[in-house]
N, C-alpha and C positions, 0 to 999 in steps of 0.2 A: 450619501446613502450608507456605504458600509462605514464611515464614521458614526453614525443614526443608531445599527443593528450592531456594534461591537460593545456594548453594555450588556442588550439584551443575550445573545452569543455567553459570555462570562457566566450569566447568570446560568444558564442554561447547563453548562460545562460544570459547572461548580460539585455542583453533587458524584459527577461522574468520578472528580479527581478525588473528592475524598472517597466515596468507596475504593477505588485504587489504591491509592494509601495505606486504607486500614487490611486489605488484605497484603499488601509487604511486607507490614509492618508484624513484629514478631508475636504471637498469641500468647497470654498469660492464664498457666493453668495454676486450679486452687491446689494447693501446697497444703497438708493436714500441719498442723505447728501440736507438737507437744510440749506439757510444761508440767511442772510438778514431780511427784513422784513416781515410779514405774507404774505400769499396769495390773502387775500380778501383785494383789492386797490380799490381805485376808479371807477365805473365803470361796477364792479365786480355784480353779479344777487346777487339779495335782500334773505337772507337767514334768516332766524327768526324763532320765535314760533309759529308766524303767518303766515301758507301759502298762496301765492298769484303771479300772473300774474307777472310779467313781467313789463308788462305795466300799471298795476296798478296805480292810481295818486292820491296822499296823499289826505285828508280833513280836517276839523276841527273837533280835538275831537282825532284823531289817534292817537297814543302815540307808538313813536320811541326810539328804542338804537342807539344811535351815540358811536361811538367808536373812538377815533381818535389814531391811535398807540404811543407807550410810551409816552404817555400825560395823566394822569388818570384825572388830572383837569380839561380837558377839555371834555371828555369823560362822558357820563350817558345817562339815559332816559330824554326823553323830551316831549311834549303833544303839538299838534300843536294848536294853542291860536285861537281865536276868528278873531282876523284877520290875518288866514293861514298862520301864519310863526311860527317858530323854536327860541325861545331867546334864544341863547348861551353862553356860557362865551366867552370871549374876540371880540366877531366880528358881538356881538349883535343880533337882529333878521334876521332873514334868511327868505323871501318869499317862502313856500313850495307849500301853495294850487294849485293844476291842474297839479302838476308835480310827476315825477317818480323819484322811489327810486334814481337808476342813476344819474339823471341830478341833486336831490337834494345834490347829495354823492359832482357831480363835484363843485357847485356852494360852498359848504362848505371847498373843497379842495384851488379852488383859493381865496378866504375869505384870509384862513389861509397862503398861501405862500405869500400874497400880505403883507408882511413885519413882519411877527407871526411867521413861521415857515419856513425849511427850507425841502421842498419835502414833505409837512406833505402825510399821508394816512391815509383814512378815508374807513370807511364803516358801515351802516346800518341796522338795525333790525328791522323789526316790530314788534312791541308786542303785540298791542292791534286795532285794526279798532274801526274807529266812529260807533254809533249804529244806529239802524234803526226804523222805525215807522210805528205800524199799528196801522188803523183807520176804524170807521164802524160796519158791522156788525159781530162784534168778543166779547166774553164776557169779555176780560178787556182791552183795546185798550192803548194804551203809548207809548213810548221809551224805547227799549231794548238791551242790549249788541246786537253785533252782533260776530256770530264765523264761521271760515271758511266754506266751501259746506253748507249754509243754504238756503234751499226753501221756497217756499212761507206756503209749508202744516207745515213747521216746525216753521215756526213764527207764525201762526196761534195757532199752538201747544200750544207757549209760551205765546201767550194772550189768553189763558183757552179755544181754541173750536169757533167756529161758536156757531153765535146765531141761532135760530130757522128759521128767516127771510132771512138770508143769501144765498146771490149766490153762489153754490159753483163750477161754474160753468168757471164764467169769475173772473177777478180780474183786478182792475187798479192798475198802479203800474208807479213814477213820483222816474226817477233815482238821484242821488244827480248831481245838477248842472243844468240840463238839464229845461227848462221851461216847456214843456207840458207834460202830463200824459199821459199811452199808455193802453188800453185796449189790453189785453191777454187772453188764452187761461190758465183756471188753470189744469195742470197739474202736476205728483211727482214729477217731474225733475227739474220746474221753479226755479230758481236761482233767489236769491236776492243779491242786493248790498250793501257791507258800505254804510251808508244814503241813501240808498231809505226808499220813503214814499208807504208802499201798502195801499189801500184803499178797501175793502172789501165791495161789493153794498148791497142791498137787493134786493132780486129777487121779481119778477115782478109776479109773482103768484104762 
């Protein structure tokens, strides 16, 4: 008899021992495999030391990483010159002022494919913005770096304080680019720009 039911026994067991098994045995997880070229192409949102918009549009004075992939010679930091362009190695100055990181990446990509390179990929850093200027009633008024979330109470900061005379109430303030100056509301919050000019009044009694 148990000669008879030791077949049937195995068969029975069988399935038991492989799930056992497979739970021993080590689990294999899906692994992402990359190949190719890096991620950040053409195109790609402006990623740097410097954070910023989007829409952001370079100036003079800004000082960019271009990267161009496996090309180190062509590749470094740059300072965008006095008349808003980029000099490069091999494709000369590049027009950047009033544009976006983007359109500047594209315009440097077809530069390069227009008979330099073959699908080059580019992309951009920021590293440093043009600075800003305040004037008026502040006790040391000039040109100062500028760095990301800075208000107007914080540039104030940085030219030592209101004077005695100071409004500190309203503030004008003339964006880079733009012709006229806008009387605002000073508040913590107010935001300044790469190259604006604040102007700080003196109050009226």
């Amino acid at each position: 008899m148990k000669t008879f039911l030791l077949p049937f026994l195995c068969l029975a067991l069988a399935p038991v021992a492989t799930f056992a098994a497979a739970q021993q045995a080590p689990s294999r997880q899906s692994v992402p495999v990359t190949t190719g070229a890096p991620q950040t192409i053409a195109g790609s949102p402006v990623v740097g030391l410097a954070k910023v918009d989007s829409d952001y549009r370079l100036g003079v004075a800004d000082k960019v990483r271009i990267i161009v992939f496996d090309e180190p010679s062509l590749s470094g930091e740059f300072l965008v010159n006095a008349n808003g362009s980029l000099s490069m190695p091999l494709i000369g100055d590049v027009p950047v002022a009033g544009s976006t990181a983007s359109v500047v990446t594209e315009a440097i990509r077809k530069r390069l494919s227009d008979g330099f390179l073959k699908e080059p990929q580019v992309s951009i850093d920021i590293l440093t913005f043009r600075p800003f200027y305040i004037l008026g009633e502040v006790n040391k008024p000039g040109e100062y770096p500028y760095s990301s979330g800075l208000t107007v109470f914080n540039a104030v900061a940085t030219a030592q304080g209101f004077t005695y005379r100071a409004n500190k109430k309203k503030v004008v303030i003339k964006h880079a680019g733009a012709t006229d100056e806008s009387k605002e509301k000073l508040t913590p919050d107010l935001q300044v720009r790469p190259g604006d000019t604040i102007r700080i009044q003196e109050r009226l009694f």
